[in-house]
C-alpha positions as CSV (number, residue, x, y, z in Angstrom):
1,X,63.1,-57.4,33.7
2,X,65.5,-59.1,31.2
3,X,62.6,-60.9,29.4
4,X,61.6,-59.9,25.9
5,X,59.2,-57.3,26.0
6,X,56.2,-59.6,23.4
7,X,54.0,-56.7,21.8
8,X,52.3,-58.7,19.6
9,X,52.8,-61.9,17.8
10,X,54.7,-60.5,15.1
11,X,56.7,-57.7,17.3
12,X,59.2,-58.3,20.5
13,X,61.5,-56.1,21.9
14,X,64.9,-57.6,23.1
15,X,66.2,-56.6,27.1
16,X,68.9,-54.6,25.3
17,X,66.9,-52.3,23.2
18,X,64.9,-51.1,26.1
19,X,67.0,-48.1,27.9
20,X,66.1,-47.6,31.6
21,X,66.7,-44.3,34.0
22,X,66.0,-43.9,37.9
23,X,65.3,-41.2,40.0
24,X,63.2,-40.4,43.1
25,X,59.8,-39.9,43.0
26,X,57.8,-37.0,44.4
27,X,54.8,-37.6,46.2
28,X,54.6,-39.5,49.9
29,X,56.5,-42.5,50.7
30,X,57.5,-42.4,54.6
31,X,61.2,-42.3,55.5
32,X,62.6,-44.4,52.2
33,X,61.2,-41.0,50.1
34,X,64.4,-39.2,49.9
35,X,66.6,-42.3,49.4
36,X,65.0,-45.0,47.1
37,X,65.1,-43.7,43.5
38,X,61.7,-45.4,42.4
39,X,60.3,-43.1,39.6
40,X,61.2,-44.7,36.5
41,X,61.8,-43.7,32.8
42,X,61.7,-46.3,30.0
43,X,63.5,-45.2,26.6
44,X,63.0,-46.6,23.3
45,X,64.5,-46.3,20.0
46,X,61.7,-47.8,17.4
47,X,64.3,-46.4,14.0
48,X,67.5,-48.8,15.0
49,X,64.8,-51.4,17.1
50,X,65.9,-55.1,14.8
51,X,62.1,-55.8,16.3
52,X,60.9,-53.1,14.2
53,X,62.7,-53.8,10.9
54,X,61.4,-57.5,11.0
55,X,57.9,-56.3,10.3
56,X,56.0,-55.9,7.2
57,X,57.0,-53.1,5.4
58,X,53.1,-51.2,6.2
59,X,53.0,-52.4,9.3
60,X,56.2,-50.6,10.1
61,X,55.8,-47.3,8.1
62,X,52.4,-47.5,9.9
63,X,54.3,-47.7,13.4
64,X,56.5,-45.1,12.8
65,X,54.0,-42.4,11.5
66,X,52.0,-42.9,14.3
67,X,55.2,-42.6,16.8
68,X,56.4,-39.7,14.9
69,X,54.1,-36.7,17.1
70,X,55.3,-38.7,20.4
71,X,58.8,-39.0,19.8
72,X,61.5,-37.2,22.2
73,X,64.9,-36.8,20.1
74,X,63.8,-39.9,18.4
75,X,63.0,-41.8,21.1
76,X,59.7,-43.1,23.2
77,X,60.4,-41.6,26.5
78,X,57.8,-43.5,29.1
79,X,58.1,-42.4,32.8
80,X,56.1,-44.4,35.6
81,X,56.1,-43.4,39.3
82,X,52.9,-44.5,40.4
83,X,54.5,-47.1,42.7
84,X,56.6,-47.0,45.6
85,X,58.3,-49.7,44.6
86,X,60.8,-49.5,41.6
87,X,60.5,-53.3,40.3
88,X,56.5,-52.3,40.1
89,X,56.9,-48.9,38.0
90,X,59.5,-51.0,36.1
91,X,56.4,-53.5,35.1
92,X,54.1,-50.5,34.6
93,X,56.6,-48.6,32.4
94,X,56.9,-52.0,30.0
95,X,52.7,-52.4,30.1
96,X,52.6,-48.6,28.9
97,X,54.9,-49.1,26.1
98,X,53.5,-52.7,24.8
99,X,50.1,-51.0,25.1
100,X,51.4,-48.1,22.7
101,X,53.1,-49.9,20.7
102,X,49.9,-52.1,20.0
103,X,47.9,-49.3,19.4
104,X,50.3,-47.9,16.7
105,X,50.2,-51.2,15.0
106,X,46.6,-51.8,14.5
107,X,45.5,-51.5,10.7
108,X,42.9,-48.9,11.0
109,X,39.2,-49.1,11.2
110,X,37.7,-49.7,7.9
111,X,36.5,-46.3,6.1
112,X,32.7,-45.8,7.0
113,X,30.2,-46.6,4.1
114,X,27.8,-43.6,3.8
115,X,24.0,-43.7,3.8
116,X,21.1,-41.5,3.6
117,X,18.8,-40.9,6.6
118,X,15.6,-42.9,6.2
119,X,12.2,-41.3,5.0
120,X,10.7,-41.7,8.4
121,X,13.4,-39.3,10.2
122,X,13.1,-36.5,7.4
123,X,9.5,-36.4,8.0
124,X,10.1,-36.0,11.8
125,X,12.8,-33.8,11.7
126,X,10.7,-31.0,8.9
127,X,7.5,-31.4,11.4
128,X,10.2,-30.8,14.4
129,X,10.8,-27.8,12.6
130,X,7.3,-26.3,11.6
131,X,5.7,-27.0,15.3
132,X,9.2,-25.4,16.5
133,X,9.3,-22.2,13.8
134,X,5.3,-22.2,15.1
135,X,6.4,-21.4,19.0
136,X,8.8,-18.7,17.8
137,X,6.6,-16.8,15.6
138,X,4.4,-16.5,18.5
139,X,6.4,-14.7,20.2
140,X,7.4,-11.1,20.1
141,X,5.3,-7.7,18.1
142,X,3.2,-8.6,15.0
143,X,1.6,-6.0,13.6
144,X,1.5,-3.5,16.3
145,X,3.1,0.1,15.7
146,X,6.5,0.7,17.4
147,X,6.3,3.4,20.0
């Protein structure tokens, strides 16, 4: 785990940036439950990160307005305890952030060009209607006194 953490091309976190805490994880686990402390909780500071500030200045406003609703006093707090093993929550707890961190960085989707619906699918919706409003008016009282 004292590999650089490569998010993308342009984006690497150093060992050092990346803070880790242990505890024990609920759940089953046999007789190593109540003594191996295998949940794990990976903390991240993307405001003083130098992998952060080497970005493109859009790219990195872009990262940090997306972190900003996720943030925990600043930080990305990740906690992984679906393995029994701590060395394996330790991997999923680095996959979770790299995938986030990717996601925050993607330029977004380009803006949607509008159209108008076609003649055909006018016609079919306004005859959808009539045969519809058709059925309704059949039902019910039509000229019958109310008694």
């Amino acid at each position: 785990m004292d590999t650089p953490l490569h998010v993308t091309t342009s984006l690497s976190l150093a060992p050092s940036e990346l803070g880790w805490r242990f505890s024990r994880s609920s759940g089953p686990g046999g007789q190593g439950v109540n003594t191996a402390d295998s949940r794990v909780e990976l903390t991240w500071d993307p405001a003083t990160s130098p992998g952060v500030a080497g970005l493109p200045e859009a790219a990195r406003e872009r990262l940090l307005s997306r972190l900003a609703p996720s943030l925990v006093n600043g930080r990305v707090v990740i906690a992984a305890s679906e393995y029994r093993a701590q060395l394996r929550n330790r991997q999923a707890a680095r996959e979770r952030l790299a995938q986030i961190l990717r996601e925050a960085l993607a330029p977004p989707p380009r803006a949607r060009r509008p159209t108008k619906p076609t003649r055909g699918s006018v016609e079919r919706r306004l005859v959808a209607k009539k045969s519809r409003a058709a059925i309704k008016s059949g039902r019910g009282r039509h000229g019958g006194t109310d008694s």
